[in-house]
Structures are given as structure tokens and as C-alpha cells.
DRENDO-1510 file (C-alpha; in Angstrom, 1 decimal, always signed):
<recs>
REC; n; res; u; v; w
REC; 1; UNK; -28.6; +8.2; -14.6 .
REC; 2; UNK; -24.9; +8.3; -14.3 .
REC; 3; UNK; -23.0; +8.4; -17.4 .
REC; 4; UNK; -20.8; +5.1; -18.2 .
REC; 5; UNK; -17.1; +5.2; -18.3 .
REC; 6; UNK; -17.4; +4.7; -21.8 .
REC; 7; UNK; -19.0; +7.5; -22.2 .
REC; 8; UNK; -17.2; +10.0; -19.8 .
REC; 9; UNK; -14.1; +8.8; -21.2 .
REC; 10; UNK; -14.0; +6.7; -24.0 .
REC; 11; UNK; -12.9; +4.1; -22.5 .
REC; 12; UNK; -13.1; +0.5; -24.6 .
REC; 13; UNK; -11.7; -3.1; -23.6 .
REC; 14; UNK; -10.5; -5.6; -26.1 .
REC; 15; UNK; -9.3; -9.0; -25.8 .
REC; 16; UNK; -5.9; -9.8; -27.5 .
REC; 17; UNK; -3.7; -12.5; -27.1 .
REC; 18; UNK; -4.9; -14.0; -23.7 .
REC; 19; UNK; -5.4; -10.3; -22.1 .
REC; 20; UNK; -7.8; -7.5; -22.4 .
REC; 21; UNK; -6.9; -4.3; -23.3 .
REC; 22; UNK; -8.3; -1.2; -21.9 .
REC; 23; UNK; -7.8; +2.2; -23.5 .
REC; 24; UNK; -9.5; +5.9; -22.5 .
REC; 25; UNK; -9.0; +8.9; -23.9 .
REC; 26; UNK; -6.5; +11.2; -22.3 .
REC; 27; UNK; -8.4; +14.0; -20.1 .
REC; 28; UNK; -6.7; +17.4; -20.1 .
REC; 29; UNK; -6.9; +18.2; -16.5 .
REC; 30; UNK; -5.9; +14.8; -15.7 .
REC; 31; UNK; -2.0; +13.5; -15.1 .
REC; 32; UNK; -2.7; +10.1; -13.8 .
REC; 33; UNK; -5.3; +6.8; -14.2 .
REC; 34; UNK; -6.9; +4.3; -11.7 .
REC; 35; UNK; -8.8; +1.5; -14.0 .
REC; 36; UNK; -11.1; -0.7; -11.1 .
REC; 37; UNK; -12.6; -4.2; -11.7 .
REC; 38; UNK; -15.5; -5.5; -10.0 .
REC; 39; UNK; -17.4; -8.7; -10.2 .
REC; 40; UNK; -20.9; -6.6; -10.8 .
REC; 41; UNK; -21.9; -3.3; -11.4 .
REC; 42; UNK; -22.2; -2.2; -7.7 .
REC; 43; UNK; -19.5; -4.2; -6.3 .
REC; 44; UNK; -16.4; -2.7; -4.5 .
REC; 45; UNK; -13.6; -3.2; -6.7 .
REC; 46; UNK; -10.9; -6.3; -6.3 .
REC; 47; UNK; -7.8; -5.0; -8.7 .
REC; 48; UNK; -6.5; -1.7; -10.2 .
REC; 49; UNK; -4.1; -1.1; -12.3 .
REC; 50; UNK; -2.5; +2.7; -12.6 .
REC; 51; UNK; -0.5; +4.6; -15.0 .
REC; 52; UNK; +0.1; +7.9; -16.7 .
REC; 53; UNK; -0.9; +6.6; -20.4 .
REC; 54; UNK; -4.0; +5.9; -22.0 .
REC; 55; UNK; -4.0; +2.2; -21.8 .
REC; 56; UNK; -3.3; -0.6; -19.5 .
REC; 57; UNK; -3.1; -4.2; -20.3 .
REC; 58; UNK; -4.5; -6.9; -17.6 .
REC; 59; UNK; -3.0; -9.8; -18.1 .
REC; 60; UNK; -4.4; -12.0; -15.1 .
REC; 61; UNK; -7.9; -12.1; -15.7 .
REC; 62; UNK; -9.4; -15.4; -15.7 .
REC; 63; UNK; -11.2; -16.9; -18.7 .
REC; 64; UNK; -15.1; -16.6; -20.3 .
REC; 65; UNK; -15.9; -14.0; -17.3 .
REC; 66; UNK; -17.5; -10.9; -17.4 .
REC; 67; UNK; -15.7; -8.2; -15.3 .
REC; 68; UNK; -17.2; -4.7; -14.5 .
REC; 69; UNK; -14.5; -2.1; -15.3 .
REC; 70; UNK; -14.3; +1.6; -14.7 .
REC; 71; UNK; -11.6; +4.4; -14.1 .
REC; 72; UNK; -11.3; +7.2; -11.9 .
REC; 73; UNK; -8.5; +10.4; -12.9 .
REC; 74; UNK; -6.0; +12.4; -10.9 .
REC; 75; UNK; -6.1; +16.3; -10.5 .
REC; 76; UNK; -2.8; +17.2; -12.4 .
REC; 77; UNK; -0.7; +19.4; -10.2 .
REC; 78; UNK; -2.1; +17.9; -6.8 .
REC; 79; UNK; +0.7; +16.7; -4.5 .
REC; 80; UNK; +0.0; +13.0; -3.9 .
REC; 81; UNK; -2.5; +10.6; -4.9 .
REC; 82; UNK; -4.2; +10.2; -1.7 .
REC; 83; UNK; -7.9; +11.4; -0.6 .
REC; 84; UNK; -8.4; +14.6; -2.6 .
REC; 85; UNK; -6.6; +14.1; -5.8 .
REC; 86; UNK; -9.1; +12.0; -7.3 .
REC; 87; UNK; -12.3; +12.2; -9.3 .
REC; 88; UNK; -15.2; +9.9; -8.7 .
REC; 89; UNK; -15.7; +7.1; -11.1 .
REC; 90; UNK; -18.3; +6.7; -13.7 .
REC; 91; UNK; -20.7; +3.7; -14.2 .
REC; 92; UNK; -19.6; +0.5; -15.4 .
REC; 93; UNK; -19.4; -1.3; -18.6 .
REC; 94; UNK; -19.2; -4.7; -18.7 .
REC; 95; UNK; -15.6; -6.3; -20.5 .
REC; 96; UNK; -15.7; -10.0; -21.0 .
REC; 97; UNK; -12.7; -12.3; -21.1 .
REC; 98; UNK; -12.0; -15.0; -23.9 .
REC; 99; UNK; -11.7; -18.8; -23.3 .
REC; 100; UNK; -7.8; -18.4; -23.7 .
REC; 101; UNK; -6.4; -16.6; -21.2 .
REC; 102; UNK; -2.7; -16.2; -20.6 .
REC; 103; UNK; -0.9; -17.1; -17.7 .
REC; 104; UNK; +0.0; -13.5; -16.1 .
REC; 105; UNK; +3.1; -12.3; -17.1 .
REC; 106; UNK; +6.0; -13.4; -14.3 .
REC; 107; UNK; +7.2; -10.1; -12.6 .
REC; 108; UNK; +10.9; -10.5; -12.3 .
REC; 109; UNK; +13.9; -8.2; -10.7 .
REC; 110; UNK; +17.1; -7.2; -11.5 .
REC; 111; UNK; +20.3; -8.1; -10.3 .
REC; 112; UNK; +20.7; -4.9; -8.9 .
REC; 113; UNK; +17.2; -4.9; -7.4 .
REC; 114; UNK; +14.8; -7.0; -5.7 .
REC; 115; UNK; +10.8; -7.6; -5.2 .
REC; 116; UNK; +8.9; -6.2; -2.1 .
REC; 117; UNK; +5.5; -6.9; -1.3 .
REC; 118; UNK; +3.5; -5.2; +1.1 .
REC; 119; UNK; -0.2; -4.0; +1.8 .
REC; 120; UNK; -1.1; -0.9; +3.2 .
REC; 121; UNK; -4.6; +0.2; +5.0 .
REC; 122; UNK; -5.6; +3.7; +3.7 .
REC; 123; UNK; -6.2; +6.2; +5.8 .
REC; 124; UNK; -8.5; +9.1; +5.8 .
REC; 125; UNK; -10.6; +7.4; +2.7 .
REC; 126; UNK; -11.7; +4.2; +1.7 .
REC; 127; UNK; -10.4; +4.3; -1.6 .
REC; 128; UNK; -6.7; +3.0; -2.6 .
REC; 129; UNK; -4.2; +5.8; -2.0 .
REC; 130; UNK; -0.9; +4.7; -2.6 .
REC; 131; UNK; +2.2; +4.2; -1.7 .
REC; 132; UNK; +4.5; +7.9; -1.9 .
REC; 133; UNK; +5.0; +9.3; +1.4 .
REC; 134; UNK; +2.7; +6.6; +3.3 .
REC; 135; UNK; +3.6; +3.4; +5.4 .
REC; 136; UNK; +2.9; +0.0; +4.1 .
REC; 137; UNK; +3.5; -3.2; +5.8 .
REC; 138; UNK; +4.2; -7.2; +5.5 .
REC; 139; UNK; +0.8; -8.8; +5.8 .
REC; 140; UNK; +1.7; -10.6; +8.8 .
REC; 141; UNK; +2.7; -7.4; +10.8 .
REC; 142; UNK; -0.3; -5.6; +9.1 .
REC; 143; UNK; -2.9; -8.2; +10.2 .
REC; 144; UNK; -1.4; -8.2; +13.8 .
REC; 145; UNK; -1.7; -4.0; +13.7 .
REC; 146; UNK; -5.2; -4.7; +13.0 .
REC; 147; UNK; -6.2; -7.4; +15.5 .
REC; 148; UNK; -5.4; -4.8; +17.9 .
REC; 149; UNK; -7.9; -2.0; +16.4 .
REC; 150; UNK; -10.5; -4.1; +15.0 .
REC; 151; UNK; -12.5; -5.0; +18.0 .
REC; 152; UNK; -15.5; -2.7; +16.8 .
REC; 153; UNK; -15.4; -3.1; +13.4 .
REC; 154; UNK; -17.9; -0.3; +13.1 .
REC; 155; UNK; -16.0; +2.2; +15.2 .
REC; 156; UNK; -14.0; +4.7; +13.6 .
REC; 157; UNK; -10.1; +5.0; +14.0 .
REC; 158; UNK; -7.8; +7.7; +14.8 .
REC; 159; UNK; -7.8; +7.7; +10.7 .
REC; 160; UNK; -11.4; +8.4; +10.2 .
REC; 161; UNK; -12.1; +4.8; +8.8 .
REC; 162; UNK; -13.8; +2.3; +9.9 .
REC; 163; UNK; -12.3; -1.7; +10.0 .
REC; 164; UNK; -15.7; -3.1; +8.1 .
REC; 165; UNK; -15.0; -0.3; +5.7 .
REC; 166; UNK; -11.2; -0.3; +5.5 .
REC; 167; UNK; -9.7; -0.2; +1.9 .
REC; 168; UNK; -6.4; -2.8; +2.0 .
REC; 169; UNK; -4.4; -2.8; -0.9 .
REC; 170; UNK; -1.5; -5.7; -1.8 .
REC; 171; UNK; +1.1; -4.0; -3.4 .
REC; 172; UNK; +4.3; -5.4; -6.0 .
REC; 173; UNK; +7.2; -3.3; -5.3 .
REC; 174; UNK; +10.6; -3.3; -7.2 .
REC; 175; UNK; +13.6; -1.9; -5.3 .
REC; 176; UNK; +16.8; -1.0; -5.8 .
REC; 177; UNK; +19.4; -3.0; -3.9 .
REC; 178; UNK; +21.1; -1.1; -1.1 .
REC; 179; UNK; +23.7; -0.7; +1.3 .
REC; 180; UNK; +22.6; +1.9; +4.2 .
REC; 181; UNK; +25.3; +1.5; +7.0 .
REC; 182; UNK; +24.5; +2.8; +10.5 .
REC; 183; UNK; +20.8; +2.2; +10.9 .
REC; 184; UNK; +19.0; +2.6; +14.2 .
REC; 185; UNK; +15.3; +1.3; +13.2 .
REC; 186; UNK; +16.0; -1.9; +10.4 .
REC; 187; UNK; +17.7; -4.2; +12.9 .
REC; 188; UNK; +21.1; -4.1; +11.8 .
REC; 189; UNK; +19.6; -4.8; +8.0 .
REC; 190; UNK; +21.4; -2.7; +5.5 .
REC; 191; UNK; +19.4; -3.3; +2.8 .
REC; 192; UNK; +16.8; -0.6; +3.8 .
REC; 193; UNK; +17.2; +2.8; +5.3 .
REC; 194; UNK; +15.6; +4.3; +8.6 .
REC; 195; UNK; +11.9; +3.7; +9.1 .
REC; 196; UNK; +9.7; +7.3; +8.5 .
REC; 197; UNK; +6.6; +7.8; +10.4 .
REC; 198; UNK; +4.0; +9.2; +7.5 .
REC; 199; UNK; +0.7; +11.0; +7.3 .
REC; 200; UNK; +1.1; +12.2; +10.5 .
REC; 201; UNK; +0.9; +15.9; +9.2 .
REC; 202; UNK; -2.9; +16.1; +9.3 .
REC; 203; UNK; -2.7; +16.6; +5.7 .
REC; 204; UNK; -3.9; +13.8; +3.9 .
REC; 205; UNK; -4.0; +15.3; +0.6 .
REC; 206; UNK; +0.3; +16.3; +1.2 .
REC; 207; UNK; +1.3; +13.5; +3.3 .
REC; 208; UNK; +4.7; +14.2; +4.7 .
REC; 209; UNK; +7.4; +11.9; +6.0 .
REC; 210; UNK; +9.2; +12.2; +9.5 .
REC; 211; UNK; +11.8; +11.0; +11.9 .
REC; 212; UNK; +10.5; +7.9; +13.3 .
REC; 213; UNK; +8.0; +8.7; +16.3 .
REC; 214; UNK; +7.8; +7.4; +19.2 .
REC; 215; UNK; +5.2; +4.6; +19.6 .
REC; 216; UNK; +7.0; +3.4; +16.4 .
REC; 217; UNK; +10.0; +3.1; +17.8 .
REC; 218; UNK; +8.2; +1.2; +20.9 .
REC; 219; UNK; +7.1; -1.3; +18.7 .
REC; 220; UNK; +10.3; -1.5; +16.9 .
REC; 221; UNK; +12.1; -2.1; +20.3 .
REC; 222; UNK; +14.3; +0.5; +19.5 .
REC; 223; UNK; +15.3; +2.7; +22.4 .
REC; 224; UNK; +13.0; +5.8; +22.3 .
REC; 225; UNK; +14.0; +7.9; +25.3 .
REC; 226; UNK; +17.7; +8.7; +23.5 .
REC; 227; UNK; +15.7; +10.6; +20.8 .
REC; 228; UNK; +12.6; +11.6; +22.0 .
REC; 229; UNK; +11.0; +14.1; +24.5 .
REC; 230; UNK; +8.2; +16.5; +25.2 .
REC; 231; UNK; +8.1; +20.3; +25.2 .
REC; 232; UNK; +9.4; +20.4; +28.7 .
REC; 233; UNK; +12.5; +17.9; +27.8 .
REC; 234; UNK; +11.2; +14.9; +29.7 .
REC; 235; UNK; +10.7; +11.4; +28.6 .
REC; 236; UNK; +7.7; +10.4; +26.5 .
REC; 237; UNK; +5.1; +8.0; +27.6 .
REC; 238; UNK; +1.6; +6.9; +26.3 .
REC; 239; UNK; +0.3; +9.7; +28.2 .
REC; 240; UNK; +2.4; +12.0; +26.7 .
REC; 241; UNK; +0.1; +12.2; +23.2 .
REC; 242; UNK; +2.0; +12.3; +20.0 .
REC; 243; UNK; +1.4; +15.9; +19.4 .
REC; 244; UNK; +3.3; +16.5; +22.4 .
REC; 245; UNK; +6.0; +14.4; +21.4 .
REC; 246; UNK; +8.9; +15.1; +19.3 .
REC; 247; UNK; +11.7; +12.4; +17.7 .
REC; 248; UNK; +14.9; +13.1; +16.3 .
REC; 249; UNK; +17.2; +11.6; +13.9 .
REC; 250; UNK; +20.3; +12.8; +12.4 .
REC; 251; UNK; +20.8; +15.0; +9.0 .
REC; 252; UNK; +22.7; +11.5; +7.4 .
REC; 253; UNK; +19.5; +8.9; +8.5 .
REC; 254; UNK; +16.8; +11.5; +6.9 .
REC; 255; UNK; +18.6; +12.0; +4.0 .
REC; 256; UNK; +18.8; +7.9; +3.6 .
REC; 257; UNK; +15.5; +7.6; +4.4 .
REC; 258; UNK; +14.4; +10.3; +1.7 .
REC; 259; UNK; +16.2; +8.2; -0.9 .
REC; 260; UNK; +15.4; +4.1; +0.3 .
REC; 261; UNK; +12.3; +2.8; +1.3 .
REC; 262; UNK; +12.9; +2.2; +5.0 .
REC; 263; UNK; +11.5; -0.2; +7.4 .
REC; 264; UNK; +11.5; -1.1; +10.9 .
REC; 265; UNK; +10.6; -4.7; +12.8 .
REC; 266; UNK; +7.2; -5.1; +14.7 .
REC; 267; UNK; +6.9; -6.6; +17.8 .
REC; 268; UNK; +3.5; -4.8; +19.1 .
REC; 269; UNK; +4.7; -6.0; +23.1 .
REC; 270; UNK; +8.4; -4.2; +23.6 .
REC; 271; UNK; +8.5; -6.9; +26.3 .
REC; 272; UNK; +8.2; -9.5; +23.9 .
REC; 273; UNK; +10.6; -11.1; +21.6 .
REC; 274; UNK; +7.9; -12.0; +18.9 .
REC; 275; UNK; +8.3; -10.5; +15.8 .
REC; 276; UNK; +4.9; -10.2; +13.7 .
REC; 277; UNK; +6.9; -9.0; +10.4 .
REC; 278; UNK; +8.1; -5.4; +9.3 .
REC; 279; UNK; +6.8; -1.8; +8.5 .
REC; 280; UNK; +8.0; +0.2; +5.0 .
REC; 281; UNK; +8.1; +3.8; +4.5 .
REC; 282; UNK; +8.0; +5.2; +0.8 .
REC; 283; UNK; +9.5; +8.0; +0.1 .
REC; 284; UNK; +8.2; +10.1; -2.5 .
REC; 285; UNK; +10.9; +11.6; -3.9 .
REC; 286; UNK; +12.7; +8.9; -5.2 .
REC; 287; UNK; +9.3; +6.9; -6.5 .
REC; 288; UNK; +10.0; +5.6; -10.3 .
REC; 289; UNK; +7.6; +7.2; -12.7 .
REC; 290; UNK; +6.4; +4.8; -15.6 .
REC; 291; UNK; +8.6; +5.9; -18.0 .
REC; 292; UNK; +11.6; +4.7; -15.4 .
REC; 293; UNK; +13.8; +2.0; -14.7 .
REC; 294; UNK; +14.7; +1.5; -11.4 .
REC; 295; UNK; +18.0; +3.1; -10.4 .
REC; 296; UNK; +17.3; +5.1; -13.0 .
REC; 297; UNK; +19.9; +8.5; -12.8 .
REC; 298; UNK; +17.6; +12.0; -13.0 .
REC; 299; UNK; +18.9; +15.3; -14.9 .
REC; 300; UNK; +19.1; +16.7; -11.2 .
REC; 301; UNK; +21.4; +14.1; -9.7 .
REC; 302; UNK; +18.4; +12.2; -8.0 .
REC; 303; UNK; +18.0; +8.6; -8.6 .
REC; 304; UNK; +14.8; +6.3; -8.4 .
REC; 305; UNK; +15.0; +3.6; -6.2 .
REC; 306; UNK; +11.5; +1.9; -6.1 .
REC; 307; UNK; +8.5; +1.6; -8.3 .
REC; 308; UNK; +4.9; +0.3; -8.0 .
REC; 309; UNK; +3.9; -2.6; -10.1 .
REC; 310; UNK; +1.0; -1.2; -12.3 .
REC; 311; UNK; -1.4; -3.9; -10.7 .
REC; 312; UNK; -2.6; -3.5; -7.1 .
REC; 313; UNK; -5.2; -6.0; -5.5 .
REC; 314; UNK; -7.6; -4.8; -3.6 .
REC; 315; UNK; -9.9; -6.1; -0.2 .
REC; 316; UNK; -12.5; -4.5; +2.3 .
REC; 317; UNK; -12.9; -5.2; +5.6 .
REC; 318; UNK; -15.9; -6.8; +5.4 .
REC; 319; UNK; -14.9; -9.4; +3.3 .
REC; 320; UNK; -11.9; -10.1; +5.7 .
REC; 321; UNK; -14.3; -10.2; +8.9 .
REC; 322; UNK; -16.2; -13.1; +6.1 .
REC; 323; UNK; -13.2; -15.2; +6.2 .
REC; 324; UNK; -12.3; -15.7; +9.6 .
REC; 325; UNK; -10.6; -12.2; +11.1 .
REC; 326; UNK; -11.0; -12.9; +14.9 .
REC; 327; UNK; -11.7; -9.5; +16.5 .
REC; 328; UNK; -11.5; -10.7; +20.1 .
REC; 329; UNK; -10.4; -8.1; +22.2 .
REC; 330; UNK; -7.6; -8.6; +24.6 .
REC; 331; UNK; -4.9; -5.9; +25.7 .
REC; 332; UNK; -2.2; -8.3; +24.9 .
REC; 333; UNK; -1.9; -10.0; +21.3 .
REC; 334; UNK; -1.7; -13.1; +20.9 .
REC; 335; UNK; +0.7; -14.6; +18.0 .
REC; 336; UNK; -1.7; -17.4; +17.1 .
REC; 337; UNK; -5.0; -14.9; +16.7 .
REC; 338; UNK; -2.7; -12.4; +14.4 .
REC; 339; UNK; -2.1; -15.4; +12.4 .
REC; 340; UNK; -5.4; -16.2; +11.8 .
REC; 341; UNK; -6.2; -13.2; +11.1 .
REC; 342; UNK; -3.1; -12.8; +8.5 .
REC; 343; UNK; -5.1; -16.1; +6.9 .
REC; 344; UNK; -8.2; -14.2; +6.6 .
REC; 345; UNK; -6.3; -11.3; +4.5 .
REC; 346; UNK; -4.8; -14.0; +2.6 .
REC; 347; UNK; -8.2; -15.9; +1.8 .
REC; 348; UNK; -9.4; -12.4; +0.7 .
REC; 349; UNK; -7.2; -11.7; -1.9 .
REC; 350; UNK; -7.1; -15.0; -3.4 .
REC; 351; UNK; -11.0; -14.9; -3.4 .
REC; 352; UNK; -10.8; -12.5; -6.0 .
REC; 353; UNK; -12.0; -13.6; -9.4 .
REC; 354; UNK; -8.0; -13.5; -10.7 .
REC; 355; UNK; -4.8; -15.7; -11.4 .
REC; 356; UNK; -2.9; -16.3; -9.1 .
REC; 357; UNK; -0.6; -13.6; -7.5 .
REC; 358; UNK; +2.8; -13.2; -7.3 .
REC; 359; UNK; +5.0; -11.3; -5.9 .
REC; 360; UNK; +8.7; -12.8; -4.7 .
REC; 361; UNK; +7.9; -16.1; -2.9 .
REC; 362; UNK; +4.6; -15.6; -1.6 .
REC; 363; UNK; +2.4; -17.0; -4.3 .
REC; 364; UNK; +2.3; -20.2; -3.1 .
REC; 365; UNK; +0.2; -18.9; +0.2 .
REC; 366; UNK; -2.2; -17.2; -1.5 .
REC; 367; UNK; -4.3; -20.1; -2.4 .
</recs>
């Protein structure tokens, strides 16, 4: 029998005030907590909430429910918090919600920064792994990435992961407010720097950051002959293969991009004018830890310009092939199938036993 988290790591739950309270104690090879929710004791988990402390507080639980909670730790000294860094979780105990729960706490910005939200599909695992040094996407442009790949759900990708198994995780971002001049990926939009291709390192453990490759800058419509070539000096094409390919961007755009998140505009078809929504890349350097503000000014110069709202929620594939993901294959995607399919994410998060989410504007779909 595996030992509960309460037991492993003395972690309790309390309800106070409209929210529960969950507390552990500290581990000494650990620098980091993931605290998952489930609906039963087997069930994949639908939120998680992260931190560097000893407690978290979840304040948009619903009320008189029982929730299934558990926490997995982070290897101190490991140098992300992808596949690798993490422990496996203990057993469940069951927490149980009062009859007067709170209305989640509104997450506001600044006036010198602004609210993000994006979802990202991890890769090499099927647990959540986070934002530093990884893309992320709008739903939209995520959902239309994946009506393209998803046509055997059971097939693994280029990422080792299958679709029915995929881990996608909705994400509240807070970012500082920008000004990048001379941007080749956003656009023309100044408020974000360059667009980084991530993970590409085979490392998945130390996922690095790059100039933007070149199937990214195809579906970015951005010109991709200008920067990138193969060993011999000629022109990339699909046949090429990405290892064979190499992009580059000047010293001023990578050192943008290693300070703002940066994003690019996806079309999927370079011969079509349809834009399905945008890419992120996050880079680690400048991630906020807890204890930071945003635009917060570091002893080395540095400054943090984007941070990770504790809460994270949380779907499978599976439960997005339940609500309607069409996985008709076709060579050519079709804007009215990627919407469906964005509908189907959508219906999965809000399916989850929580209130409402919000993140900017979006709350109001997610019904």
C-alpha cells in the first residue's frame, strides 16, 4: 500500500474563510511544490497550484465537495521543472469544502503590466511542466496545432506523447509591459520580443531556448530563407529536417528575447491569410520567483518580467476527444474544424469541478 500524502508529507487541509488551506511540511531535498486535485482517488488531476512555501491556499473550489488532494516535490538544484525534476506523488486524502465558499479572488494587473493566458501541451511527459524555457500558446492557435497532429490519437508524436494522453495545462500569466522596437517574428507588435523555438535541445530535463527555427517562422509567415540554411548554405525546405537546419537572429533580438516573453502569429498555411491566434516563448531567466513582483530589479542588474499565477488548470486528451475534438484528417486545416476543436478545450476546462476561471477577458467563454 502506498503511503498517503499525509503521511509522506504531513500535509493537512483546512477550511477557512470560504477556502481551504493546504499546508506540508518542508522536505530537505526539495526546493519546489505541485499540490494536484482530483475528483476521486485515481482520477487524473484537474488544477495545481505551485509554490516554494509550505502552504497554498485554493480559493476556487466549489462548495460541500469532496476533492482528492496530493503533492508531488522538485529535486532542489535540478535545472527546470520539466520531466526529471519531479518526484512521484503519494496517495490521496480526501479534503472537503464548506457550504460557504468564496468567490475566487479576482487576479488583477498593474499599470505597468498586463495578464496573459495561454496553455501549453507538455512534451516528453504527461505531467504539467511548466512554463521556463518552453513554448505555450493562445488556445485557439493551440487547438488548431493539434487538429493537425491528432488524427491518431493513440500514435505517439515527435514529443513522445500521445494526443489521448496529452497533459494540457491553462496558464495565468502576469507580464511586464514592454516596448521591443525592431521585431521580425511579433508582427509589428512591440509589446513582446522575438519568438524562441524551445525544447528543441533533446534535453527535456534543461530545456533551452533558440533563434526561431524554421518551420516556425513558416507558420509565422515570416520570411525564412533570409536567416536560415543548411550545412551546405542552401535554402531550407521540409525535406531539409530540422537538425539540418540552422536560423539566425541578431545579438540585440536574443538578448530581447532572453528578457520578454516573445511570440509570433500562427497561420499553419503560409499561403493563407487566416490567423488561428499566437505562440509565447518564456524565458527562464527573467521568470518572477514567488517572493517577486513583476518588474521587480535583481542585485545583478536583471529584472523579472513575467510570473506564473500559483493556479494552473489542467486537461487530458481524452477528456477533450469526450467533448467534441474532431480529429478528421485532412492536409489542409480547416478554420471552422480548429474552432471546434478550440470549443472542445474550452468545455474541458470548465468541466472541472471549479469556479469559474479567469484570466483577462476570457472568463466569459469558459462556460
Amino acid at each position: 500500500m502506498v503511503p498517503t500524502a499525509a503521511a509522506v508529507f504531513g500535509l493537512t487541509c483546512q477550511w477557512n474563510q470560504g477556502a481551504m488551506n493546504i499546508s506540508w511540511t518542508p522536505q530537505s531535498s526539495s526546493d519546489y511544490y505541485e499540490v494536484q486535485l482530483a475528483v476521486n482517488a485515481t482520477a487524473d488531476p484537474f488544477v495545481v497550484h505551485s509554490t516554494a512555501g509550505d502552504s497554498v491556499v485554493v480559493d476556487s473550489l466549489l462548495p460541500s465537495r469532496k476533492y482528492y488532494v496530493t503533492m508531488r516535490t522538485h529535486a532542489a538544484d535540478t535545472p527546470s521543472l520539466g520531466p526529471g525534476t519531479w518526484g512521484q506523488p503519494a496517495d490521496r486524502v480526501v479534503c472537503e469544502s464548506g457550504a460557504d465558499a468564496a468567490p475566487q479572488r479576482t487576479k488583477y494587473a498593474r499599470a505597468d503590466t498586463k495578464l496573459l493566458e495561454v496553455m501549453r501541451e507538455s512534451e516528453y511527459t504527461y505531467e504539467v511542466d511548466y512554463l521556463m524555457n518552453h513554448n505555450s500558446g493562445t488556445i485557439e492557435a493551440d487547438a488548431a496545432f493539434a487538429s493537425l497532429g491528432a488524427g491518431k490519437p493513440d500514435k505517439k508524436s515527435p514529443w513522445n506523447i500521445t494526443f489521448y494522453n496529452a497533459t494540457f495545462t491553462l496558464y495565468c500569466v502576469e507580464m511586464l509591459k514592454v516596448d521591443v522596437p525592431d521585431t521580425f517574428s511579433t508582427g509589428g507588435n512591440t509589446s513582446y520580443s522575438d519568438y524562441m523555438s524551445c525544447n528543441d535541445n533533446h534535453n527535456a530535463t534543461d530545456p533551452q531556448c533558440m533563434c526561431d527555427n524554421w518551420i516556425d517562422r513558416v507558420i509565422s509567415k515570416v520570411d525564412p530563407d533570409t536567416a536560415c540554411h543548411d550545412h551546405g548554405g542552401n535554402k531550407c525546405s521540409f525535406h531539409t529536417g530540422m537538425g539540418n537546419c540552422t536560423c539566425t537572429c541578431s545579438q540585440e533580438s536574443l538578448d530581447n528575447s532572453n528578457k520578454y516573453i516573445g511570440m509570433m502569429p500562427v497561420y499553419m498555411d503560409p499561403k493563407d491569410d487566416y490567423c488561428y491566434g499566437q505562440w509565447f516563448s518564456h524565458p527562464k531567466p527573467t521568470e518572477c520567483d514567488d517572493d517577486e513582483e513583476v518588474g521587480a530589479a535583481r542585485a545583478d542588474g536583471s529584472v523579472c518580467t513575467w510570473k506564473r499565477h500559483r493556479e494552473a488548470r489542467v486537461v487530458k486528451g481524452w477528456q477533450v476527444l469526450d467533448n467534441g475534438f474532431n480529429t478528421s484528417h485532412a492536409r489542409k486545416l480547416d478554420p471552422a474544424r480548429a474552432l471546434q476543436n478550440t470549443k472542445a478545450f474550452l468545455k474541458s476546462f470548465a468541466d472541472a469541478p471549479l469556479q469559474q476561471w479567469a484570466c483577462e477577458d476570457t472568463a466569459s467563454i469558459l462556460v
